[in-house]
C-alpha positions as CSV (number, residue, x, y, z in Angstrom):
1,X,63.7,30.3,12.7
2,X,60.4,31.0,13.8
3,X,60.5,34.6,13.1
4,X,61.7,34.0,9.4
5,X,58.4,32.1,9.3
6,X,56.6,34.7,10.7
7,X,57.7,36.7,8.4
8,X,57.1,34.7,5.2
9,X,53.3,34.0,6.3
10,X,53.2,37.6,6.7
11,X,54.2,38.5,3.2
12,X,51.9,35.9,1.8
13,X,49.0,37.9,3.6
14,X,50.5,41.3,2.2
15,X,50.9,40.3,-1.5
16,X,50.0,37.7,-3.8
17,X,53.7,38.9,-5.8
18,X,55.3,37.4,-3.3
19,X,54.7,33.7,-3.9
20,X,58.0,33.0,-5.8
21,X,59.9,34.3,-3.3
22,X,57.7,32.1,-0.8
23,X,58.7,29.3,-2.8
24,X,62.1,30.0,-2.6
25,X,62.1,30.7,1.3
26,X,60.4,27.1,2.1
27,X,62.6,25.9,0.4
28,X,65.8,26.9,1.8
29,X,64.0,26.4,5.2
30,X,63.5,22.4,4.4
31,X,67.1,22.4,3.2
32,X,68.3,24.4,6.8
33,X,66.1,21.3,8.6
34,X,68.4,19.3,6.7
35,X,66.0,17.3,4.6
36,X,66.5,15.6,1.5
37,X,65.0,17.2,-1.4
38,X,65.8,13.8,-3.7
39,X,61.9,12.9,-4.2
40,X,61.1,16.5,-5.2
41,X,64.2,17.2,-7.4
42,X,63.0,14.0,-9.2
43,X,59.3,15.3,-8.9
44,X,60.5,17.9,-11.1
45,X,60.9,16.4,-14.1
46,X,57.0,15.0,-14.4
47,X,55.5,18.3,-12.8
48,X,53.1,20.3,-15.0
49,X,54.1,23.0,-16.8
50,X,52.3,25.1,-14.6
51,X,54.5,24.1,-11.7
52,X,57.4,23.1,-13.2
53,X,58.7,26.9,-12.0
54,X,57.7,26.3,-8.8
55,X,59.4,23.0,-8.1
56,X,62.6,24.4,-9.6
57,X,62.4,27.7,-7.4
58,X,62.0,25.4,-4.2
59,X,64.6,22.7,-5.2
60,X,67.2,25.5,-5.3
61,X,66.1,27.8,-3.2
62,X,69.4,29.1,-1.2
63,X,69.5,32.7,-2.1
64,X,66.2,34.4,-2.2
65,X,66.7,38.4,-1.4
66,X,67.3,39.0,-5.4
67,X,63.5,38.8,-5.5
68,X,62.6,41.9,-4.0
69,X,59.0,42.3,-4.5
70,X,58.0,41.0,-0.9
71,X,60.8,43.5,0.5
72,X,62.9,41.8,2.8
73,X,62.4,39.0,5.7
């Protein structure tokens, strides 16, 4: 676990592309932890539409490799 978040700080150094993908990562991280993501999913609905990607990228956030602009981690 500690690697994979290594890893994703890493990317975030390397390339500013990669901040979906980060998204997605924290995501299914919090979810692994075994968290609720009930306030956030609900979050989602008043975010801005600025963040409104963001919030859903994080609330369903399971399979991240089909974003392949950070490579792999």
């Amino acid at each position: 676990m500690i690697e994979r978040v290594q890893n994703i700080y890493m990317s975030v150094l390397e390339s500013e592309e990669c901040i979906e993908r980060i998204y997605c990562e924290v995501g299914g991280l919090t979810e692994d932890f075994g968290y609720s993501k009930k306030i956030t999913k609900s979050l989602e609905m008043f975010a801005p539409k600025k963040y409104t990607q963001m919030m859903k990228t994080f609330n369903h956030g399971k399979d991240c490799k089909k974003n392949h602009k950070c490579g792999y981690f």
